[in-house]
One Martini backbone bead per residue (centre of mass of N, CA, C, O) as a GRO file, in nm:
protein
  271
    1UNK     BB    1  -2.929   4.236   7.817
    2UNK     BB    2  -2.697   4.054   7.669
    3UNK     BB    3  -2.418   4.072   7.473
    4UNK     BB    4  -2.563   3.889   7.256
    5UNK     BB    5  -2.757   3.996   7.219
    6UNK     BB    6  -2.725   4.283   7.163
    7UNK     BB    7  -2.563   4.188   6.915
    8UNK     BB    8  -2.784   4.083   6.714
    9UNK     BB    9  -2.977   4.366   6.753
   10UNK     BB   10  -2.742   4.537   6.585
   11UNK     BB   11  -2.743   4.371   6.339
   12UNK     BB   12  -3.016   4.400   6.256
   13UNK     BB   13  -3.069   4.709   6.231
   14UNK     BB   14  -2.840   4.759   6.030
   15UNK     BB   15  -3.006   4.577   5.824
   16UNK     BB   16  -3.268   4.818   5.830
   17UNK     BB   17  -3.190   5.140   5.727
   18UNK     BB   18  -3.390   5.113   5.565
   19UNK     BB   19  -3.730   5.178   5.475
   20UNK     BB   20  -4.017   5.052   5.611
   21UNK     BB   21  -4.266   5.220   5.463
   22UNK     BB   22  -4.630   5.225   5.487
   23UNK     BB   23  -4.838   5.270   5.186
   24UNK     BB   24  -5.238   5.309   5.190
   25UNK     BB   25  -5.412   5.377   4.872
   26UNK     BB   26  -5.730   5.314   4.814
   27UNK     BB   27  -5.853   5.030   4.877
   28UNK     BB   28  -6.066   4.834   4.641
   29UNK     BB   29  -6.272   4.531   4.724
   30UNK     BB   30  -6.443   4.274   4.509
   31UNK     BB   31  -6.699   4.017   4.513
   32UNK     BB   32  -6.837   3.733   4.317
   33UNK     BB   33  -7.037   3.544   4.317
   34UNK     BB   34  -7.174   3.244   4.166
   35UNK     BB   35  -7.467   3.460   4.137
   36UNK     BB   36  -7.370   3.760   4.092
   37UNK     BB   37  -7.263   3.864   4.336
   38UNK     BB   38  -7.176   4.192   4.491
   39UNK     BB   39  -6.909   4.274   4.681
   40UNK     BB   40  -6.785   4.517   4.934
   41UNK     BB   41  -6.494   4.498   5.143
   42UNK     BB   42  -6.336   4.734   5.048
   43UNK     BB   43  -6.338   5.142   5.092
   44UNK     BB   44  -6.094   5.330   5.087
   45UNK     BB   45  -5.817   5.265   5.203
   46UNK     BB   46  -5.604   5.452   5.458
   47UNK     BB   47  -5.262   5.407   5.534
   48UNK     BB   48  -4.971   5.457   5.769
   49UNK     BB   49  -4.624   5.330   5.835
   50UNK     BB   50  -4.375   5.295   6.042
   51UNK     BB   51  -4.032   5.219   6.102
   52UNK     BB   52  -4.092   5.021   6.359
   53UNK     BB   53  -4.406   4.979   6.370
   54UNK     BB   54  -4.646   4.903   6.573
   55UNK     BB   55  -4.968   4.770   6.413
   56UNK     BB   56  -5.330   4.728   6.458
   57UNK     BB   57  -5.578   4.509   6.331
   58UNK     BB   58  -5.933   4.583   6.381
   59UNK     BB   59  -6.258   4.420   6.365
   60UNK     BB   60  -6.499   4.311   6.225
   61UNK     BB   61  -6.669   4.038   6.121
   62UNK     BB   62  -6.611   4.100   5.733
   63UNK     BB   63  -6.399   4.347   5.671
   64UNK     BB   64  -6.101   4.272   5.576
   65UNK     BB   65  -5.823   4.197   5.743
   66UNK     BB   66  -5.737   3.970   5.520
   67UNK     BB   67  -5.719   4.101   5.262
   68UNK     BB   68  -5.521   4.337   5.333
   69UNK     BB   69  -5.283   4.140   5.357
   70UNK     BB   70  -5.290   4.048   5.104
   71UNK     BB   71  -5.246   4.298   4.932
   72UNK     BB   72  -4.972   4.386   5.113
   73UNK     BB   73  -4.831   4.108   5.016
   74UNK     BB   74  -4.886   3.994   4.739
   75UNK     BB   75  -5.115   3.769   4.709
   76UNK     BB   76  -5.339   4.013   4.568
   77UNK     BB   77  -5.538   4.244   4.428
   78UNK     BB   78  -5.710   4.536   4.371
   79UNK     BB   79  -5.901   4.718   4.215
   80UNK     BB   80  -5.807   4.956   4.379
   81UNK     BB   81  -5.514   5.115   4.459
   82UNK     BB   82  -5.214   5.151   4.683
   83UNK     BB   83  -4.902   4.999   4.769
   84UNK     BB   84  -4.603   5.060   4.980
   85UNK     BB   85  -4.298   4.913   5.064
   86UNK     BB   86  -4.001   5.124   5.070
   87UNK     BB   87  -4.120   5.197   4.771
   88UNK     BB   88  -4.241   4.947   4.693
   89UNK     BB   89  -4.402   4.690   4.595
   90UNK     BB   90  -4.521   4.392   4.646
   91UNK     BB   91  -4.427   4.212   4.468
   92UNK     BB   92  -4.117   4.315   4.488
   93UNK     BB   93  -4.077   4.244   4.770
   94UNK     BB   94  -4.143   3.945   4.755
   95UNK     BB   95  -3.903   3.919   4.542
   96UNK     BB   96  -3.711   4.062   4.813
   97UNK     BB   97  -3.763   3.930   5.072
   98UNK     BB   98  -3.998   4.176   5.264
   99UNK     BB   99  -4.231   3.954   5.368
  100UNK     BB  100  -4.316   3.846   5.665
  101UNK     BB  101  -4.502   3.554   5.752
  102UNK     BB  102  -4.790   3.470   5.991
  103UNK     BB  103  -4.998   3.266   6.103
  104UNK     BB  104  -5.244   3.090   6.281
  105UNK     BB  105  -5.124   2.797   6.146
  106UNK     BB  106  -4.817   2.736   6.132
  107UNK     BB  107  -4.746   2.540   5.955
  108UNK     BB  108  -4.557   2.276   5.949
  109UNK     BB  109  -4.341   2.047   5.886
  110UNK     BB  110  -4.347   1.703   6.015
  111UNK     BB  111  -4.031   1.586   5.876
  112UNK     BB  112  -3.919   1.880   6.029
  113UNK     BB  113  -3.747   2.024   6.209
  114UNK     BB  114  -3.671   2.332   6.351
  115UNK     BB  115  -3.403   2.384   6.211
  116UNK     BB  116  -3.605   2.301   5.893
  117UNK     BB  117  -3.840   2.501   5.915
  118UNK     BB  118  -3.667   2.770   5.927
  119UNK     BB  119  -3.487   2.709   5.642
  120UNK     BB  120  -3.676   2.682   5.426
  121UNK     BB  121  -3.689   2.953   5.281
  122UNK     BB  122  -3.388   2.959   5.221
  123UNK     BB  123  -3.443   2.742   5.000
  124UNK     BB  124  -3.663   2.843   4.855
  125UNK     BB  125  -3.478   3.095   4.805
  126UNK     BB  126  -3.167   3.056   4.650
  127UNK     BB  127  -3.124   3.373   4.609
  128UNK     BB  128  -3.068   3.443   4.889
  129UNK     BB  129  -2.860   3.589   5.093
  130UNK     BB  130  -2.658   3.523   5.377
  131UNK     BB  131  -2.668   3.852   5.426
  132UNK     BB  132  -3.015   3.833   5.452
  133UNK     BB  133  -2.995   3.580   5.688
  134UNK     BB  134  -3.057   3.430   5.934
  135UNK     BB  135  -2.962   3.300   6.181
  136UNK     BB  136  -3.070   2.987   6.302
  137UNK     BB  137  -2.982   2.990   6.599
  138UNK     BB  138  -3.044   3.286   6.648
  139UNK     BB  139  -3.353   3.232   6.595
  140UNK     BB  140  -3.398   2.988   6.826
  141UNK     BB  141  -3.297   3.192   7.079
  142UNK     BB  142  -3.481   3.452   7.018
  143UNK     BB  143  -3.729   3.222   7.035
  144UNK     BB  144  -3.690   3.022   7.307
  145UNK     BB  145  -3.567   2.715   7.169
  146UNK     BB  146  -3.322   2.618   7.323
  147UNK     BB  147  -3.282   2.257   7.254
  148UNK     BB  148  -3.520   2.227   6.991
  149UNK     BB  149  -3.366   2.162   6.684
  150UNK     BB  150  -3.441   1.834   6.684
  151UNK     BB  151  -3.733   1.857   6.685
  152UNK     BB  152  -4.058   1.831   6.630
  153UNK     BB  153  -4.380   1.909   6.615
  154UNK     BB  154  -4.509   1.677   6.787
  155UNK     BB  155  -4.305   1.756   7.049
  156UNK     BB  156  -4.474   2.062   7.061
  157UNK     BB  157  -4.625   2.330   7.155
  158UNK     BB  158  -4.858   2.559   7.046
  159UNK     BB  159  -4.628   2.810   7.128
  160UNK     BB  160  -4.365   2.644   6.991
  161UNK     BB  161  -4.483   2.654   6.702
  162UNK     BB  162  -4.510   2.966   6.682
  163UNK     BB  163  -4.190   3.027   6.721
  164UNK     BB  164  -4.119   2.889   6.464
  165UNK     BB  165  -4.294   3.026   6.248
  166UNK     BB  166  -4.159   3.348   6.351
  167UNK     BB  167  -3.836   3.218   6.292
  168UNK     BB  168  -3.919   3.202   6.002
  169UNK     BB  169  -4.010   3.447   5.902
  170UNK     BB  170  -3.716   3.574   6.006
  171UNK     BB  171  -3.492   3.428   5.839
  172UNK     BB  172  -3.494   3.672   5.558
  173UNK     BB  173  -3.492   3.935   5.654
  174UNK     BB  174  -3.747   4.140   5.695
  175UNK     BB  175  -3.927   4.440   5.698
  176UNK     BB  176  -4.203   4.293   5.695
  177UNK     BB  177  -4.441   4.204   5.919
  178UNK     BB  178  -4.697   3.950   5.940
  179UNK     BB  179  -4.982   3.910   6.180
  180UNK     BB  180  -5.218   3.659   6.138
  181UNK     BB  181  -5.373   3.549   6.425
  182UNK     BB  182  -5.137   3.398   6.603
  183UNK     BB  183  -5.314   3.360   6.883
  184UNK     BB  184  -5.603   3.225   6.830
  185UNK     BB  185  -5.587   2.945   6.931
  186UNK     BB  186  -5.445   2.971   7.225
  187UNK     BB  187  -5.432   2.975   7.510
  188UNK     BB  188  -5.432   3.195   7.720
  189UNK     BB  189  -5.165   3.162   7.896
  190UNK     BB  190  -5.040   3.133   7.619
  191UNK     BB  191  -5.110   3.421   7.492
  192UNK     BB  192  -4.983   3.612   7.722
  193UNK     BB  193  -4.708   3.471   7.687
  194UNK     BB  194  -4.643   3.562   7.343
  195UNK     BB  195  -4.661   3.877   7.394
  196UNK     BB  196  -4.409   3.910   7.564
  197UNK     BB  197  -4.242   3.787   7.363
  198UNK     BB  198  -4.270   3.950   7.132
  199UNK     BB  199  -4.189   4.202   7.239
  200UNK     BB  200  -3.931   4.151   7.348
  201UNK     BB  201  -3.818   4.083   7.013
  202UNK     BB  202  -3.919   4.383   6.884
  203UNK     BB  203  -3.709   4.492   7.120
  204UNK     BB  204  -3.456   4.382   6.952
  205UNK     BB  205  -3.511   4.408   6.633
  206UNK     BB  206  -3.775   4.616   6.531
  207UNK     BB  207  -3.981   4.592   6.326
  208UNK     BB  208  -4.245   4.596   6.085
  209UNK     BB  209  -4.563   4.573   6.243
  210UNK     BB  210  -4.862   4.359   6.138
  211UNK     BB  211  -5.160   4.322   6.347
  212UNK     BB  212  -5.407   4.064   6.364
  213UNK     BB  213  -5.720   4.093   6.551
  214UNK     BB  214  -5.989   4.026   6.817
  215UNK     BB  215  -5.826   4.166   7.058
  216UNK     BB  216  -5.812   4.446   7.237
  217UNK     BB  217  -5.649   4.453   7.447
  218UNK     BB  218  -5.417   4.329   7.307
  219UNK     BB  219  -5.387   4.576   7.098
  220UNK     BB  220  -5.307   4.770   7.348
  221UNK     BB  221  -5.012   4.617   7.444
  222UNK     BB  222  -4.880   4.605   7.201
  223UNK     BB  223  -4.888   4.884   7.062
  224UNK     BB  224  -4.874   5.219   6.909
  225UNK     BB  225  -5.127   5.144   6.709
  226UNK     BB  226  -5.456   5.139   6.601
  227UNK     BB  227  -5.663   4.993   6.328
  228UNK     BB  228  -6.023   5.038   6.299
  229UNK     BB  229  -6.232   4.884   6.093
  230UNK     BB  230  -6.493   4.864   5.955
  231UNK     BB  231  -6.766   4.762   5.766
  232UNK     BB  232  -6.801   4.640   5.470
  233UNK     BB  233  -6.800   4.927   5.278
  234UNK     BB  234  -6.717   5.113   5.508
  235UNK     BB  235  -6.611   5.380   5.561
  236UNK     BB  236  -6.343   5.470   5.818
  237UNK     BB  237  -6.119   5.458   5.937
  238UNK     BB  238  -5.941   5.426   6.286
  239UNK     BB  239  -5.727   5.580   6.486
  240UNK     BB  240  -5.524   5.493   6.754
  241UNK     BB  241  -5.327   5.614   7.032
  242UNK     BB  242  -5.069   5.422   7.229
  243UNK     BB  243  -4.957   5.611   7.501
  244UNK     BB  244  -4.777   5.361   7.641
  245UNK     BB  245  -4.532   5.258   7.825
  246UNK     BB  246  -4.220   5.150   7.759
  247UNK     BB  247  -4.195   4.862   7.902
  248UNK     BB  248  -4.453   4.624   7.954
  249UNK     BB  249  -4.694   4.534   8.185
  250UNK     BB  250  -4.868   4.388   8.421
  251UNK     BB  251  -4.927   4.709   8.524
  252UNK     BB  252  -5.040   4.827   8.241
  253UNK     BB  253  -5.326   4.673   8.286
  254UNK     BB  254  -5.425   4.871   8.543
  255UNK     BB  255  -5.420   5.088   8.385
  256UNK     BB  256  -5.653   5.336   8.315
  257UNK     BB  257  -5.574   5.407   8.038
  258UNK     BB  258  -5.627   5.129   7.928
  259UNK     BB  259  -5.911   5.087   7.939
  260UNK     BB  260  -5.969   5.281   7.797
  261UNK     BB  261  -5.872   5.219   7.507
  262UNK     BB  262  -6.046   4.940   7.489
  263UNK     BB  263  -6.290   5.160   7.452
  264UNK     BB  264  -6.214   5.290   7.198
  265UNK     BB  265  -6.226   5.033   7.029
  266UNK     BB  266  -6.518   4.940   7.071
  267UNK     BB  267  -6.656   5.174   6.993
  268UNK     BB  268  -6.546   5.214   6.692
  269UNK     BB  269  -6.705   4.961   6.599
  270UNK     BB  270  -6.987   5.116   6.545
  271UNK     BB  271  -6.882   5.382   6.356
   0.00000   0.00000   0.00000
């Protein structure tokens, strides 16, 4: 890390002393279709999350893995059971700009340069404080955009459109990062290379993130825990400690303890 770095990521941490620690209390979500058929998608989901702490969230398809990232980012409400992050509801986290999220489809305005769809939530949270906001150009260089500032979304590939997704996410300076499949599009060799890009991005800045994967690999490389989510309304979550040296690299794949965390995750989900 050079000296700017160091410089950016000491103020990065700094700006985070507060408590960034997510509690999910008994989490329960049922859905009611047009027949008037009720499905119940999570049941007592129970989990908390340490400060600075990576966490991957895998399971089948219709466990309900993007359910629960709305409920703890305060986008639906749940239907019993509690959320807290550092301490607060998600409504007020919302509310207080503590909530970055990166969606699977970067969902970037088109007629928006880099450095104009990253500065996007600052504008459109007007009550944002600047010294809450990260600068734009530190984060174009974060996320390794430098000279990329005035070019266009059609002008970049789809790992470069995802990195600024995840740049303009952290604009507004979140507590916590959420990060719902952001690399399920992307071929597999740029998916490869976003990992290590994120993984390097997280050792410099530290954040509390929160990762939806369905590559069992992904989740056992990225992670410090994974959380194993059951079958829709069925079951207790499964914690799973991911006690590989960082940081992360290509040799970390060949090891032994790697392959055996992915058997155990696959394990898992027949649970």
């Amino acid at each position: 890390m050079n000296k700017s770095d160091k410089k950016a990521s000491d103020k990065y941490i700094l700006d985070r002393s507060l408590s960034n620690r997510i509690e999910v209390s008994n989490i329960c979500k049922s859905y009611t279709s047009n027949h008037g058929v009720n499905t119940e998608i999570l049941n007592s989901i129970t989990f908390e999350i340490g400060q600075s702490e990576f966490v991957s969230i895998v399971g089948p398809s219709g466990c309900g893995k993007t359910t629960l990232l709305k409920i703890i980012s305060g986008l639906i409400k749940p239907d019993s059971g509690k959320v807290t992050i550092g301490g607060d509801s998600p409504l007020k986290s919302r509310g207080s700009k503590s909530i970055g999220y990166v969606f699977q489809d970067p969902a970037l305005i088109p007629w928006r340069t880099v450095y104009e769809n990253i500065r996007l939530p600052i504008e459109v949270n007007k009550q944002a404080d600047d010294t809450n906001s990260r600068n734009i150009e530190e984060l174009i260089s974060l996320v390794g955009l430098d000279g990329f500032s005035k070019h266009y979304p059609h002008q970049l590939s789809g790992g470069m459109r995802q990195r600024v997704s995840l740049a303009r996410a952290l604009s507004i300076n979140p507590k916590l990062l959420i990060m719902d499949e952001p690399f399920g599009a992307l071929d597999e060799i740029t998916r490869e290379s976003m990992r290590y890009e994120l993984l390097d991005l997280w050792t410099k800045t530290k954040p509390t993130i929160l990762f939806v994967t369905h590559n069992s690999a992904e989740a056992v490389f990225l992670s410090d825990r994974i959380i194993v989510m059951p079958k829709a309304g069925a079951g207790k979550t499964t914690n799973i400690t991911v006690s590989l040296e960082r940081p992360r690299t290509e040799n970390t794949e060949s090891e032994e303890m790697f392959n055996q965390l992915i058997n155990q995750v696959r394990r898992s989900y027949k649970c």
